[in-house]
TIGUNU-732135 format. One record per residue (C-alpha): residue in three letters; x, y, z. Coordinates in steps of 0.05 Angstrom, whole numbers, plus 5000, padded with zeros to 4 digits. Example, Ala and Ser with C-alpha at 12.3 -4.5 7.8 and 13.67 -1.06 7.14 Angstrom:
// TIGUNU-732135
{aa:ALA&xx:5246&yy:4910&zz:5156}
{aa:SER&xx:5273&yy:4979&zz:5143}
END
This chain:
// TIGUNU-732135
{aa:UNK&xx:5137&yy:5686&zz:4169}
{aa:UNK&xx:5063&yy:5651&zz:4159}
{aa:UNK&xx:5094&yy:5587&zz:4144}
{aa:UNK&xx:5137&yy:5595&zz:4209}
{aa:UNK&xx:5084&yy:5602&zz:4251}
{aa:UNK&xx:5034&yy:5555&zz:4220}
{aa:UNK&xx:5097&yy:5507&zz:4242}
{aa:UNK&xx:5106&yy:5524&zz:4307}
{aa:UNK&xx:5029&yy:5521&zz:4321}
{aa:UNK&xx:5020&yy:5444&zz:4292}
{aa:UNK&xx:5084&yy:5430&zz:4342}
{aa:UNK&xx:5050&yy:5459&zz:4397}
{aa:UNK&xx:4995&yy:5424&zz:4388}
{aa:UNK&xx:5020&yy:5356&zz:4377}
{aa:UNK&xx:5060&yy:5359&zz:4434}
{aa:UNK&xx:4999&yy:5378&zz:4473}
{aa:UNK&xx:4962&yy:5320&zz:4435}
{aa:UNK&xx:5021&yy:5279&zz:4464}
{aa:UNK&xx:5028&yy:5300&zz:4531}
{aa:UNK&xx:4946&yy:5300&zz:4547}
{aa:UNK&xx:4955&yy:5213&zz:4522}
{aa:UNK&xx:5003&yy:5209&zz:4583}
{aa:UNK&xx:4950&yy:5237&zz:4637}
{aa:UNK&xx:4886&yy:5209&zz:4636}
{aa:UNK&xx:4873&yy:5141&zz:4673}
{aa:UNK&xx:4848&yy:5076&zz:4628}
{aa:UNK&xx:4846&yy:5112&zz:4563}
{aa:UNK&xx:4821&yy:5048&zz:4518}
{aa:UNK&xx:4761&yy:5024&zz:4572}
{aa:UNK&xx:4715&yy:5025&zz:4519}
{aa:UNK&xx:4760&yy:4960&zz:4488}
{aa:UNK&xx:4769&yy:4927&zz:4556}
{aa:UNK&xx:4686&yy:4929&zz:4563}
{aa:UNK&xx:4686&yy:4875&zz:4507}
{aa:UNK&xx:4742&yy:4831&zz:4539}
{aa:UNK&xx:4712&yy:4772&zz:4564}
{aa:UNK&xx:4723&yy:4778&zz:4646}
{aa:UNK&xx:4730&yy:4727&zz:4708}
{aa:UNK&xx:4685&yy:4739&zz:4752}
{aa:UNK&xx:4722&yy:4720&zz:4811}
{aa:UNK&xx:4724&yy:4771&zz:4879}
{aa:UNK&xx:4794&yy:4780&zz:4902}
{aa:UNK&xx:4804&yy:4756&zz:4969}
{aa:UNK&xx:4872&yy:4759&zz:5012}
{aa:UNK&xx:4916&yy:4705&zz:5033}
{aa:UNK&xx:4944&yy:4697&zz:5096}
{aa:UNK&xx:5021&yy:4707&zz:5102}
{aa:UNK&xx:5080&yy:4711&zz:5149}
{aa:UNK&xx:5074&yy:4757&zz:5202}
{aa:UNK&xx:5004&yy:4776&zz:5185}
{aa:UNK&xx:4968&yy:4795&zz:5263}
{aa:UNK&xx:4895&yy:4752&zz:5266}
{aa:UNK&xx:4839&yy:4761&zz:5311}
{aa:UNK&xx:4801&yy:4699&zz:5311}
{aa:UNK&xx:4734&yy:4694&zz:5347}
{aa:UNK&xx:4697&yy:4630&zz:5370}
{aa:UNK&xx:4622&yy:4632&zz:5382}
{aa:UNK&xx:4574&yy:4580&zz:5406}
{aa:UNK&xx:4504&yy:4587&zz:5434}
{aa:UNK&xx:4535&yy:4573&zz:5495}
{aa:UNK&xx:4590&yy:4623&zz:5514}
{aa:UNK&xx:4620&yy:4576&zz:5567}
{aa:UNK&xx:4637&yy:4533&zz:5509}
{aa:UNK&xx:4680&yy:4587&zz:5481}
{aa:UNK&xx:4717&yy:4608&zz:5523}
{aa:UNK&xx:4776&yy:4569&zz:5527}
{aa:UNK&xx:4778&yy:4594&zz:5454}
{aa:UNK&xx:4774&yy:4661&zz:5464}
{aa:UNK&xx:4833&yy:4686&zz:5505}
{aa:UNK&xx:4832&yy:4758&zz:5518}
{aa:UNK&xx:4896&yy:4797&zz:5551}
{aa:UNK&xx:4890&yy:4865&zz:5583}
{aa:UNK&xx:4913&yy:4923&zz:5562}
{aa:UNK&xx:4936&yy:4982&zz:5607}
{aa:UNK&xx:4899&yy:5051&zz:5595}
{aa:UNK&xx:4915&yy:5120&zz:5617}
{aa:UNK&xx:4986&yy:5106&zz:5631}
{aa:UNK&xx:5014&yy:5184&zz:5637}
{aa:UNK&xx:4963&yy:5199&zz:5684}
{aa:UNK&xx:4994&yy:5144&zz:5734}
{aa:UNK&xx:4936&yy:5088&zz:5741}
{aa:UNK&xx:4919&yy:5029&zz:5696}
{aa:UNK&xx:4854&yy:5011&zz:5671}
{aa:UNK&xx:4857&yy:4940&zz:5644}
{aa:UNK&xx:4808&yy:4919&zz:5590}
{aa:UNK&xx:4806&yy:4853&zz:5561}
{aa:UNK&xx:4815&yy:4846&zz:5486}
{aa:UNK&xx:4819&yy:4788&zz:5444}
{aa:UNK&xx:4888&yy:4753&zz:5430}
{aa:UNK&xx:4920&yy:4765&zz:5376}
{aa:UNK&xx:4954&yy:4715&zz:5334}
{aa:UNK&xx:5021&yy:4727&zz:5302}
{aa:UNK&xx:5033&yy:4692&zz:5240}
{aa:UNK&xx:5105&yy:4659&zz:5238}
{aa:UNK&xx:5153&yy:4649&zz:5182}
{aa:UNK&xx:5131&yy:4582&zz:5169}
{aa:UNK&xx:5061&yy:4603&zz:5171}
{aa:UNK&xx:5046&yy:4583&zz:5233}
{aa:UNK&xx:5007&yy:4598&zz:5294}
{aa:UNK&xx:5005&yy:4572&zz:5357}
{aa:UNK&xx:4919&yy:4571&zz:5378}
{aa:UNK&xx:4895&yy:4553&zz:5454}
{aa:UNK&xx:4880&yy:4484&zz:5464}
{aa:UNK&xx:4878&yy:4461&zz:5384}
{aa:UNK&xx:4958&yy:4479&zz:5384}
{aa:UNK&xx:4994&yy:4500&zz:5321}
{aa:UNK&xx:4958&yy:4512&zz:5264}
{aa:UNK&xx:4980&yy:4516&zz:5191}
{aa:UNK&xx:4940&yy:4582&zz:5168}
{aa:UNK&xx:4998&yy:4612&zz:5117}
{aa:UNK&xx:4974&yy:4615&zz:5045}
{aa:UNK&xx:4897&yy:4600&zz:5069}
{aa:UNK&xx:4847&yy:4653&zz:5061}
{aa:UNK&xx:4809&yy:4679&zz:5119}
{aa:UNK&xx:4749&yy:4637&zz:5096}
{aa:UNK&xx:4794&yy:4575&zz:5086}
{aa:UNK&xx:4822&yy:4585&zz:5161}
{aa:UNK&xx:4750&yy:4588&zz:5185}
{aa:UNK&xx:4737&yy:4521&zz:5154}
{aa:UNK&xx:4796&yy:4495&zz:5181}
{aa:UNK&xx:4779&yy:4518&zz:5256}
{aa:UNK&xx:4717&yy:4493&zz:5251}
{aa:UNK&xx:4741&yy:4428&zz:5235}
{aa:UNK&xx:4794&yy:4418&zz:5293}
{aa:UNK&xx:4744&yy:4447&zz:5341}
{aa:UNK&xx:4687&yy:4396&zz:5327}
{aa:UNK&xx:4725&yy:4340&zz:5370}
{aa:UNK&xx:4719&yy:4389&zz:5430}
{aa:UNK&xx:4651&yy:4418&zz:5418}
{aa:UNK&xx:4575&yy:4396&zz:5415}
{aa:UNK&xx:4562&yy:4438&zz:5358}
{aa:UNK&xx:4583&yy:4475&zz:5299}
{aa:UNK&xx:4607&yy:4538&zz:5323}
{aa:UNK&xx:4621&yy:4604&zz:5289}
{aa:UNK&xx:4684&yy:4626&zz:5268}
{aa:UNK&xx:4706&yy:4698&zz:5248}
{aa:UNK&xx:4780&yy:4711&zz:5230}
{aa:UNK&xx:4801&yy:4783&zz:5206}
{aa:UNK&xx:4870&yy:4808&zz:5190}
{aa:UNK&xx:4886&yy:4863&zz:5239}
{aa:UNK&xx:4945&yy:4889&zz:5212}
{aa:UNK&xx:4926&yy:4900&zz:5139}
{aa:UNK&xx:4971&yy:4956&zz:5104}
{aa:UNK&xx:4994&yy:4980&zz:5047}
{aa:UNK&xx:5043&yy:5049&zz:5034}
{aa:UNK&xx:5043&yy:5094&zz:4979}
{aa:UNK&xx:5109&yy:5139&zz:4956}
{aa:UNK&xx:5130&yy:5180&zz:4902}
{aa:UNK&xx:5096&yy:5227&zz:4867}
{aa:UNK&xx:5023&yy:5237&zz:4906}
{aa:UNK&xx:4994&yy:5288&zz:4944}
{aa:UNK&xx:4995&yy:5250&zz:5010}
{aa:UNK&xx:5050&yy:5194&zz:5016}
{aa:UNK&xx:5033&yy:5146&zz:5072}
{aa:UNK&xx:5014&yy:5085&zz:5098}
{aa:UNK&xx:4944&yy:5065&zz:5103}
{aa:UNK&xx:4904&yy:5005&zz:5143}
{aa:UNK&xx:4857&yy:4973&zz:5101}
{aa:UNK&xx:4795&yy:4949&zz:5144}
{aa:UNK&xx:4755&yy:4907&zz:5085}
{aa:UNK&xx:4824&yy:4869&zz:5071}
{aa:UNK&xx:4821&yy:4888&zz:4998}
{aa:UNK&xx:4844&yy:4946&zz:4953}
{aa:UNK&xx:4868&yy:4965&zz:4888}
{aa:UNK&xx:4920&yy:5002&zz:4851}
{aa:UNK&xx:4872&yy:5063&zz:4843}
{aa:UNK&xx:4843&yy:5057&zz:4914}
{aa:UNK&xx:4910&yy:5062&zz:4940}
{aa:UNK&xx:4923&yy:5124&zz:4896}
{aa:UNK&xx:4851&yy:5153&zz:4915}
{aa:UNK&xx:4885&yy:5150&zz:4997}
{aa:UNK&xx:4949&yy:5182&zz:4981}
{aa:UNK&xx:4909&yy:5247&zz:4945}
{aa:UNK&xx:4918&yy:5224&zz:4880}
{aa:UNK&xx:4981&yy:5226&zz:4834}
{aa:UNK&xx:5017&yy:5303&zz:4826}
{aa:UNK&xx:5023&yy:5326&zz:4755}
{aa:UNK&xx:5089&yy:5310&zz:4760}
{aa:UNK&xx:5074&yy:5228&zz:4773}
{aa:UNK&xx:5088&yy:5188&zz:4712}
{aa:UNK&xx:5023&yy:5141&zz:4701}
{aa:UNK&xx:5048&yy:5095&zz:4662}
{aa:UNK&xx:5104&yy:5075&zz:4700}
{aa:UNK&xx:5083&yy:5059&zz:4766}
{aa:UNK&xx:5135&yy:5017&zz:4814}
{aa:UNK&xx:5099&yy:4958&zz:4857}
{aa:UNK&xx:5143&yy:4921&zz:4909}
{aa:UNK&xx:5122&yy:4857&zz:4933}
{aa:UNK&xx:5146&yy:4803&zz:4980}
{aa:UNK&xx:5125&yy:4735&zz:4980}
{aa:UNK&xx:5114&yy:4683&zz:5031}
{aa:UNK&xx:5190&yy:4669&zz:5019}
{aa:UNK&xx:5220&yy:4740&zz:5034}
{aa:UNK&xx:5232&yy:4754&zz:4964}
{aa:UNK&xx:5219&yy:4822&zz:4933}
{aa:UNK&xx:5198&yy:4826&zz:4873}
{aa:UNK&xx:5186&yy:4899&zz:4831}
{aa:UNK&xx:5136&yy:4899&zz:4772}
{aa:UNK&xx:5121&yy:4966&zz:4732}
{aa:UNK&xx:5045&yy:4983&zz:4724}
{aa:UNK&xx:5016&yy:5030&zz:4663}
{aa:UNK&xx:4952&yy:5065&zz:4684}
{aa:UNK&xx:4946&yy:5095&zz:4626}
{aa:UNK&xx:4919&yy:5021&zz:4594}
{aa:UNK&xx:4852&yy:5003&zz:4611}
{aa:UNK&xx:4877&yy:4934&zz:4617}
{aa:UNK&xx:4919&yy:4936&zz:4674}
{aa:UNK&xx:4853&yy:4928&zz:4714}
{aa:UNK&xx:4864&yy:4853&zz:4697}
{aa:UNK&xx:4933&yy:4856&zz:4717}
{aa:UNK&xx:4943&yy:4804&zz:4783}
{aa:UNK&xx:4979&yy:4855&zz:4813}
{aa:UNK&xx:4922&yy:4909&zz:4802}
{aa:UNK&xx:4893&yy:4892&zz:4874}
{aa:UNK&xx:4943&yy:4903&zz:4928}
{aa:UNK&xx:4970&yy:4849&zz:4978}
{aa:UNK&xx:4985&yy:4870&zz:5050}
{aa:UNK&xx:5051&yy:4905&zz:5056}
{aa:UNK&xx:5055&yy:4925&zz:4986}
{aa:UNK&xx:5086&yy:4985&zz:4970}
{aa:UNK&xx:5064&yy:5033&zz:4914}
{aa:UNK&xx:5119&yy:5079&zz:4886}
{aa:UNK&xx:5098&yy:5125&zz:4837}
{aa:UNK&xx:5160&yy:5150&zz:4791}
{aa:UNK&xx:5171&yy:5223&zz:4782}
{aa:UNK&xx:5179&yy:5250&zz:4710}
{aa:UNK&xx:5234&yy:5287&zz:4671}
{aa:UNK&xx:5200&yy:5357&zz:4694}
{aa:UNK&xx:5200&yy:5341&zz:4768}
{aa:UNK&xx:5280&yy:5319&zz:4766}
{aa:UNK&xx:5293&yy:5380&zz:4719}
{aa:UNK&xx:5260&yy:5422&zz:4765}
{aa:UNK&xx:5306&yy:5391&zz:4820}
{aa:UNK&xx:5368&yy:5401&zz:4785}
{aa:UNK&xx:5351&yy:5471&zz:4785}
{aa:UNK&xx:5332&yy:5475&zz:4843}
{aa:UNK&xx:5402&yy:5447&zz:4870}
{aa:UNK&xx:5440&yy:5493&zz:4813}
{aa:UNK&xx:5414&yy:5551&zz:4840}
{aa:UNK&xx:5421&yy:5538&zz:4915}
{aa:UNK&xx:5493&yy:5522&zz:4906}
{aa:UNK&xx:5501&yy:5583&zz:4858}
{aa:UNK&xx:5474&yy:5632&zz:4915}
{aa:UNK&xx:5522&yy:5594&zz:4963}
{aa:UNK&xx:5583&yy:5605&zz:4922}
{aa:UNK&xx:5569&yy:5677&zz:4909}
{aa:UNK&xx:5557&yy:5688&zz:4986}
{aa:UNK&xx:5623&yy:5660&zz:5001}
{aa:UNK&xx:5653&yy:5700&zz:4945}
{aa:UNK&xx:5621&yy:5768&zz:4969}
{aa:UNK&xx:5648&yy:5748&zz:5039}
{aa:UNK&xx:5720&yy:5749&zz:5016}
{aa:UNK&xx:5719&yy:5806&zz:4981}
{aa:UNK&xx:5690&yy:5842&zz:5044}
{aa:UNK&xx:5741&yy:5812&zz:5081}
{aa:UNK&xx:5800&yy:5833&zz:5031}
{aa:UNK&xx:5779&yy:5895&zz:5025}
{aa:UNK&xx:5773&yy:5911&zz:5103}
{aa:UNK&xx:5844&yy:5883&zz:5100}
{aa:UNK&xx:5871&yy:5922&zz:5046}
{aa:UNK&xx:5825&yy:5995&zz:5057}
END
């Protein structure tokens, strides 16, 4: 009887050895420390349908302002009146990359990042200008959504233009016990249209090096639900049908016995 329990107790506590491996983030950091690392900030790349705001300043704002369009927008709509309020144009990336700017016409902006387009601005507009103005360009409609197993699936608008895998997590509330961290889905699209789906293990230190570790806009995170969580469903399902059948059944035997009484 000793011996029996003296077995069960090393099982238990390997599989709890086993199953803690599985749940902390980045176990082996301590090795990635001593890997040699890039240092190189991520920065995003324009792509199709990507929404830009690009601003043109000069000492001078009468230089401009041929560069700045602004459209109005209509305000307080349900209570019957229209406030307009100019806002800056916003430029809509097409599928060749493509946008279509006042007065410099179509510019080539696909691929570039944001401090590449500036550059390039700058250059078309010196023809038209007496100086060097300055030129901001954000990305308005950075996003990226997060599925699966998290506290708070959504989708989120990143303001700096940069995130990571963990970042992304850290929005959604985290991954439920029931997430599986080291198989974490990533779809992608490309400039082409093609998706592409690339698993992610968080529980190696060194998917921080990963290219896919920092998120492009319109990525979606899915994070994979483990055995538990679809056991947990099965039963789940089992037992809601099993109440249903044995409903109906008690209904026909009420029935065929106010029949038969």
């Amino acid at each position: 009887m000793k011996v029996w329990v003296c077995v069960c107790s090393v099982t238990l506590l390997l599989m709890s050895c086993q199953s803690y491996k599985n749940v902390p983030y980045l176990i082996d950091a301590e090795e990635v420390c001593q890997r040699t690392q890039q240092e190189k900030l991520y920065d995003a790349k324009i792509m199709p349908k990507d929404l830009l705001t690009i601003v043109v300043s000069c000492t001078s704002p009468e230089l401009a302002a041929p560069f700045n369009l602004t459209v109005a927008t209509g305000n307080n709509v349900a209570l019957n009146y229209t406030t307009t309020q100019p806002v800056l144009q916003q430029y809509l990336v097409d599928n060749d990359g493509k946008i279509n700017f006042p007065v410099l016409g179509e510019l080539s902006v696909g691929g570039l990042t944001k401090k590449q387009t500036e550059q390039l601005v700058v250059e078309k507009l010196k023809p038209y200008l007496t100086e060097t103005p300055i030129v901001t360009v954000r990305m308005v409609n950075y996003k990226i959504s997060v599925i699966g197993e998290v506290a708070h699936p959504g989708t989120f608008i990143i303001s700096n233009e940069k995130v990571n895998l963990l970042e992304a997590l850290a929005m959604a509330g985290d991954m439920t016990v029931y997430g599986l961290r080291n198989d974490i889905k990533l779809i992608r699209e490309d400039t082409t249209g093609k998706q592409e789906i690339v698993s992610l293990d968080l529980n190696k230190a060194e998917t921080i090096f990963s290219p896919y570790y920092y998120l492009q806009q319109n990525d979606i995170v899915y994070v994979t639900p483990n055995k538990a969580k679809a056991r947990n469903a099965d039963i789940g399902s089992s037992t809601s049908l099993w109440f249903s059948a044995t409903s109906i059944l008690i209904s026909l035997a009420s029935l065929l016995f106010n029949i038969l009484k």
